[in-house]
Structure formats: structure tokens, C-alpha cells
N, C-alpha and C positions, 0 to 999 in steps of 0.2 A: 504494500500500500504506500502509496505515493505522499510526499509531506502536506500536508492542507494549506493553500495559501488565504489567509484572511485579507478582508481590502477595510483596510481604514481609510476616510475621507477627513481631510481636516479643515477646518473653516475659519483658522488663523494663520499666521505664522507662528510654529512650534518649534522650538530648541530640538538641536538636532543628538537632544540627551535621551530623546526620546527611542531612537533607533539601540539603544542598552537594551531595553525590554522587545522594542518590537523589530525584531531582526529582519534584515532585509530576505535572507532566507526562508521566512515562515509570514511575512508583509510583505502586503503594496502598500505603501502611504502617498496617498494624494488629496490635490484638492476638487480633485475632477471624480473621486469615485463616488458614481452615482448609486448602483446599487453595494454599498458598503453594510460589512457586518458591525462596525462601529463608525464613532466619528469621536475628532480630539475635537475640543473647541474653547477659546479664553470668554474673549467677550462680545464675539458675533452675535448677533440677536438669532434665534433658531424659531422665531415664533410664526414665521413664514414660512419655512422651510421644510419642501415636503420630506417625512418619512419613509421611508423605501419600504417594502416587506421584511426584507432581508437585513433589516437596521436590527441589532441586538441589544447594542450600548451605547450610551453617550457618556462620558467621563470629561468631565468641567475641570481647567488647569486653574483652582481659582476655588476657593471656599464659595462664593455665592452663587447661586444658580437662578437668579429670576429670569435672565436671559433663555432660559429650556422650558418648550413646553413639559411640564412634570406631569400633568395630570391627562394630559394626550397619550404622554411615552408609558405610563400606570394602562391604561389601558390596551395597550399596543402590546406590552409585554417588554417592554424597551426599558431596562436599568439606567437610572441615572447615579454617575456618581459625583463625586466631588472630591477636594482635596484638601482638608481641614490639617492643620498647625504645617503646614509646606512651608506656608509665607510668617509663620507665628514669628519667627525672629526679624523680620522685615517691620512687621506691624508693630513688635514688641519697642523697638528701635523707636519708631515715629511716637507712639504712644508716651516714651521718656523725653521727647523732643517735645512733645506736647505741653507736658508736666514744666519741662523747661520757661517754654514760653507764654505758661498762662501765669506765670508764678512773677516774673518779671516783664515788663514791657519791653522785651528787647528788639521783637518786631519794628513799633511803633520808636523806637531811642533810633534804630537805622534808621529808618523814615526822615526824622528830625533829623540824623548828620548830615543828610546827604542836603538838608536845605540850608548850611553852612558854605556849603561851595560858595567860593569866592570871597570868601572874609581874609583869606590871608592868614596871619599871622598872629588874626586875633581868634582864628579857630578854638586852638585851647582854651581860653579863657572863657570864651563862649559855652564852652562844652562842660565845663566845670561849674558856670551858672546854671545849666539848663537840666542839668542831668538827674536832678532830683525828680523829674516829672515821672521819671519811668521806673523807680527802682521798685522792691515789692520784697516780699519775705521769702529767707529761705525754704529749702524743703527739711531739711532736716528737725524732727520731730513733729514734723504736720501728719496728721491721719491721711490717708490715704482709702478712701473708701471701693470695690472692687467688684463689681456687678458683675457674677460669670470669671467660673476659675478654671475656664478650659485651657487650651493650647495655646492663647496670647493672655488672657487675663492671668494665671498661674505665674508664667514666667514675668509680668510685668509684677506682680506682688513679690516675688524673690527679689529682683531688680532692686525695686523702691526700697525694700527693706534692707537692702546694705547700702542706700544713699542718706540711711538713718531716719527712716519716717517708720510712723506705725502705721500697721496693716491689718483692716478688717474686708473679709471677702463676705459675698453671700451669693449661693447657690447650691438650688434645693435637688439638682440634677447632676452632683458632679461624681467624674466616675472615680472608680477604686485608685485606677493608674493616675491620674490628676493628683487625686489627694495624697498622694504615697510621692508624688513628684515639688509641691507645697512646702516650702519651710515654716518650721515648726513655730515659728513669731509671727505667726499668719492668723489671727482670731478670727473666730468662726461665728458670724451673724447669723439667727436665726431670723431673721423678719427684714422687709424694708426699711422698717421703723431705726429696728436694731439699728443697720447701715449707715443709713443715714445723718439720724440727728448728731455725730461727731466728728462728720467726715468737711474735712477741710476743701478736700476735690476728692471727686468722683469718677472714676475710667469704667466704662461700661464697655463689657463683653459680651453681650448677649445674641441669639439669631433674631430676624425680622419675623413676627410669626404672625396669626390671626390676634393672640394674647401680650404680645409686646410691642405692637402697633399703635406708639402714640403714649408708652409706660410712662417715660417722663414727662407726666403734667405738671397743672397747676399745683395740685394736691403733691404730689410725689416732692417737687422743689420748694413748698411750703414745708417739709420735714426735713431737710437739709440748714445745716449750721449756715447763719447769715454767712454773704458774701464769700461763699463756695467757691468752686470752681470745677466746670466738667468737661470730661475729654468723650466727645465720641467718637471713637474710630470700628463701629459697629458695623450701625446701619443708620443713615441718616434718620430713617422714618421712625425709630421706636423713641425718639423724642419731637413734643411737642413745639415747634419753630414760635408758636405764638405765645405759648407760656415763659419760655426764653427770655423770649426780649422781654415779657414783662417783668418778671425776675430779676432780667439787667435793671432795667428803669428803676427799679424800686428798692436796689443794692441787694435784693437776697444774694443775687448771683454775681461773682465781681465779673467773670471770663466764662466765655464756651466758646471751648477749642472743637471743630469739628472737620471732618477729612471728605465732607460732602457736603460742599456750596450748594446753593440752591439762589431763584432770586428775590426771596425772602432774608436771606441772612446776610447777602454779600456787602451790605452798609450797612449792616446794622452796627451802633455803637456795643465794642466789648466784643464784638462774635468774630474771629480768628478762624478765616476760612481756607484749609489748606485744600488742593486740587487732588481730592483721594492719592496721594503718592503712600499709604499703608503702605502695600505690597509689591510698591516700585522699583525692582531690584535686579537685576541679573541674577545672582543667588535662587531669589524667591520665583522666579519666570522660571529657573532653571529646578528645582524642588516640585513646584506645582506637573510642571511637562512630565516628570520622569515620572510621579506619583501618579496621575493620570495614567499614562502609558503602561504603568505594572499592572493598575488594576485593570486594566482593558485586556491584557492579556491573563491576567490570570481568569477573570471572567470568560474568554473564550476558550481559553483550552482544558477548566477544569470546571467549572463552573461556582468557582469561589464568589464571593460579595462582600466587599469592605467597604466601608466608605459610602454606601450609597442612600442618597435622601427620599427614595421612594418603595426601595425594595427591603428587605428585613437582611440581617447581617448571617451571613452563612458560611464562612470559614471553610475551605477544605482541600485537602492534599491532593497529588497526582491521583487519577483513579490506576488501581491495581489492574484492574480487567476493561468490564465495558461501563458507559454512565447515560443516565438520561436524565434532563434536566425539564420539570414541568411547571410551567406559570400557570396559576389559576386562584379563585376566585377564594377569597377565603370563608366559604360555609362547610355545613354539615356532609358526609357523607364521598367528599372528593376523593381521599386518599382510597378508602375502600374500593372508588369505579377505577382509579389508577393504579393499584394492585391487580386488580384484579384483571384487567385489561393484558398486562404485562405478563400476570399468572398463567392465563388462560392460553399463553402461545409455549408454554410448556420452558418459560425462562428462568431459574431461579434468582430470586431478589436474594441477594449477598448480605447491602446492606442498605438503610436507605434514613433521608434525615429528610425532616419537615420544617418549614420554621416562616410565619406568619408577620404581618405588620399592615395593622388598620385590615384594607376590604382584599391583599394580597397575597398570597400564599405561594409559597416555593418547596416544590418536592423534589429531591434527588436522591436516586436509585440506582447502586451498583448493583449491575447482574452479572453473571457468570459467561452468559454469550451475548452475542450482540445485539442489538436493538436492529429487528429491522423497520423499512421505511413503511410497510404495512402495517406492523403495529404503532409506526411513530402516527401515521394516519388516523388509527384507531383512538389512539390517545388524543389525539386534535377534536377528536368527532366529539367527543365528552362535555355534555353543555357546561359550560364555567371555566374551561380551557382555554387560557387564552394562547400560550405558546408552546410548543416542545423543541428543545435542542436535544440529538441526538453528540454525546460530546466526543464520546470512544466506545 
């Protein structure tokens, strides 16, 4: 049997870090492959763009994914993934430059030298009058407050706490490996409430979801210590742009540093609008491609899932013998007609894992001989089926 060539299509420019995992020997990668079994993709919009039959995966070099139809590719049988903590030390990097520049006016102190040109010789002296305008408190022993202790909030609370500030996180989702990754001077918030009322500035980590859409309101920055300060390099939307600036006006808030201008904020007095450069990085470009690219292959060839924001997470090694991999619906009574489908062509199941998320369900089934194309058929025919990969 001849080596399987997959066709990825990609609908960016991708680092050519990518070719580590997807070997020119076992890939075509292009930007022309129409019917591809995956696609790489950064920040092309894909919300146009037709799906093939033959489309399997989409793999996002890039933590966020609004750019992917998700809930097209959910019912297509099409994995989406993503690449979370790729770019974490790019973002983590920005987030202490943030802290930097909401803590002192150093922005605005440039601004003002540069309208000294042409004084000459009384530069200095000028600069020595004026320079009170912009100074501001250290960080050292400021709280530091830390909404989401994943893969950039984590590493920014170790950060901070050896620049000598205290550190309280809160997040009611964090996993084992996070919290085993935390230094131990990290106190642990049980509530917003908790967070907030001590927190000098605020760095929010969180996803953009249905429930954190708009979190930082009125209410939420009326529990924050007068004249805060808050960094988002999240998602611009899980704070409110209008309660903001009221917060400015009225000193609860001194600064909000944020990495997603809008033209709501770009004059605002106080609001530091940097041009999302988070994850700006050759490093981070070069991280995200290649984490992208692994799990794309290992989705094809084994039918592994890491990373992905629509499918349930399903771990797993080379298959020993044969595999088949089934998307479907996740109700009563599936696994039983997909057993028994398989059973009934006289195959024995080896081994086989199930593993669900919301309305989708993923079953994978080591057999002893091969899956043929007539039972892959049979298995198609199954109402609530919506895919079958025969993998080996």
C-alpha cells in the first residue's frame, strides 16, 4: 500500500516551520487546494468560504477563532482547532509593557519631548520643569489583580510577582497543569468581589464567550479600588467601552491599556490604545504554525484531538492495526447502531473510546481487520452520523 498523500490548503502565509510536521513526502500544501482534507489558516476571514466535502480540519495558527465558521464546521463534521499558550510569551511580554505604561505616562512624557524640538539648548531645562506631568507610582508592592490563570494570565502573575507586586488571581476553570505551573505567592480569589476591591490594576485573561461578553461593566468597575488600572489584552468585547470612559471621567479608573482600538476608545482621555501587536512576533507566528501543523497531522493520521474548540478532546496513539473514526450526534443509543454495524460484518472491535462535548460525539474503534468502504457506507447511512474517517 502506497503512502496516503493529504492536501492541505492554506489561506495565509505560513512559516515554513510548518513543513516539520507536514512532510512534503506525506503533503501537498497549497493555497490553490480546493478539495483539501485540511486547511492552515491565521487571520483570513473563512466565513465565505466554501467547504469542500473532503474538508476534515481547520487548525487556527492563533488562539482566537471568530474568523471560522465553528458552528457550520460542528455540523459538517469538520474539527476546529486552535493554538492556545503558542503566542502566551509574546502576549505575556506586551501585557508587562502594558503594566509599564499604564503605571507611568511614558507614552504621553514622549509625546511632550518631541514638542521641545527646536529649543536648543534650553531642552534640558525644559525637560526638568515639565517632567512632573507624567510621573506615576511604582509597581513594586501594588496588587496586581488577574482575571484567568491560563497560558498568558499564569505566566504574567509569576512575572509580576518577582517585579515585587502582590498577586491575586481568580479563576473558577483553571486546570491541574496551570495550577501546578503558579507560584506559590499567587493568592487565590474566590469571587469577583474577592479580586477586585484591592486590586491596584487588573490584567484580564479570559475567552470572549456568550457569559463574558461585556463582564467588565458599570457594576464590575464600581468594585475595583479607586483609580485602578486595567490591561486588556483578551478580547476587546468582554469589556464595556462605555462604562470605561465613565470610570475615567469620574477617576474610579486612572488608565485602560487595551490591544484593541476601536473608534470608540481611540480619543478617549486615559485609554492607551495599542494596535493588537499581543502576539506580534516571529517566535509567536513561528509557535502558533508549527502547533497548528502537528495537530493537523496528528488528526489525520490517527485521529487524535487537542486543542480543539468544537470537538471534545481525545488523545490517542498510532493505531496498532486498523481504526475508524465516527462523528455523530450526541444522543441515546449511537454507539450500540455503530457497534453493531461494525459487529455484524464479522470485524472484531479491539478497542474503542467514546468521548462527547455539548450536541457532538466522537467514537473511535480499533479493529482487528480493516474497515471496508461498504461498511464505512453503512456506518454513514446511520441517522445522526454525520462523518466516518476510515484512518488504517
Amino acid at each position: 500500500m502506497g503512502v496516503i498523500m493529504y492536501k492541505i490548503r492554506t489561506l495565509n502565509a505560513i512559516s515554513d516551520v510548518i513543513y516539520d510536521a507536514l512532510s512534503k513526502e506525506e503533503y501537498i500544501v497549497s493555497e490553490n487546494q480546493e478539495d483539501s482534507d485540511a486547511i492552515l489558516v491565521r487571520s483570513a476571514s473563512m466565513h465565505n468560504v466554501t467547504l469542500p466535502p473532503s474538508l476534515c480540519a481547520i487548525a487556527r495558527a492563533g488562539a482566537g477563532f471568530n474568523n471560522i465558521p465553528v458552528a457550520e464546521c460542528s455540523k459538517a463534521g469538520i474539527v476546529v482547532f486552535n493554538t492556545p499558550g503558542a503566542n502566551a510569551n509574546a502576549v505575556k511580554e506586551s501585557v508587562l509593557t502594558g503594566l509599564l505604561l499604564g503605571t507611568r505616562d511614558i507614552v504621553g512624557g514622549i509625546e511632550w519631548a518631541r514638542t521641545l524640538d527646536g529649543k536648543g539648548d534650553d531642552i534640558p531645562k525644559l525637560v526638568e520643569k515639565g517632567k512632573n506631568q507624567f510621573t506615576g507610582p511604582e509597581l513594586k508592592g501594588k496588587t496586581l489583580a488577574i482575571m484567568g490563570l491560563g497560558a498568558v494570565g499564569g505566566p504574567v502573575a509569576n512575572t509580576a510577582y518577582h517585579l515585587g507586586m502582590e498577586i491575586i488571581g481568580y479563576d473558577p476553570y483553571i486546570s491541574v497543569e496551570a495550577a501546578w505551573s503558579l507560584s506559590r505567592a499567587v493568592k487565590r480569589a474566590t469571587s469577583y468581589e474577592m479580586l477586585l476591591e484591592n486590586a491596584d490594576y487588573l490584567s484580564i485573561h479570559i475567552p470572549l464567550a456568550d457569559n463574558t461578553r461585556g463582564l467588565i461593566n458599570f457594576d464590575m468597575l464600581n468594585k475595583m479600588k479607586r483609580g485602578g488600572v486595567i490591561l486588556n489584552f483578551s478580547r476587546g468585547e468582554v469589556v464595556d467601552d462605555d462604562a470605561v470612559k465613565a470610570a475615567l471621567k469620574s477617576g474610579q479608573l486612572r488608565k485602560y491599556i487595551t490591544d484593541f482600538p476601536n473608534q470608540n476608545l481611540l480619543k478617549a482621555q486615559g485609554v492607551l490604545c495599542i494596535p493588537h501587536l499581543g502576539a506580534s512576533t516571529p517566535e509567536s507566528e513561528e509557535n502558533c504554525a508549527e502547533m497548528a501543523a502537528q495537530q493537523i497531522d496528528k488528526y489525520l493520521k490517527t485521529g487524535s484531538i487537542v486543542n480543539s474548540v468544537n470537538f471534545p478532546r481525545c488523545e490517542l496513539d498510532v493505531p496498532e492495526k486498523h481504526r475508524v473514526a465516527v462523528v455523530h450526534d450526541n444522543v441515546p443509543s449511537m454507539i450500540g447502531q455503530i457497534t453493531l454495524t461494525v459487529g455484524g460484518t464479522a470485524v472484531n472491535i479491539e478497542h474503542m473510546v467514546n468521548k462527547s462535548r455539548d450536541t457532538i460525539a466522537y467514537t473511535v474503534l480499533d479493529t482487528e481487520a480493516a474497515i471496508t468502504e461498504e461498511t464505512a457506507e453503512k456506518l454513514r447511512a446511520i441517522s445522526g452520523v454525520t462523518r466516518v474517517r476510515v484512518i488504517a
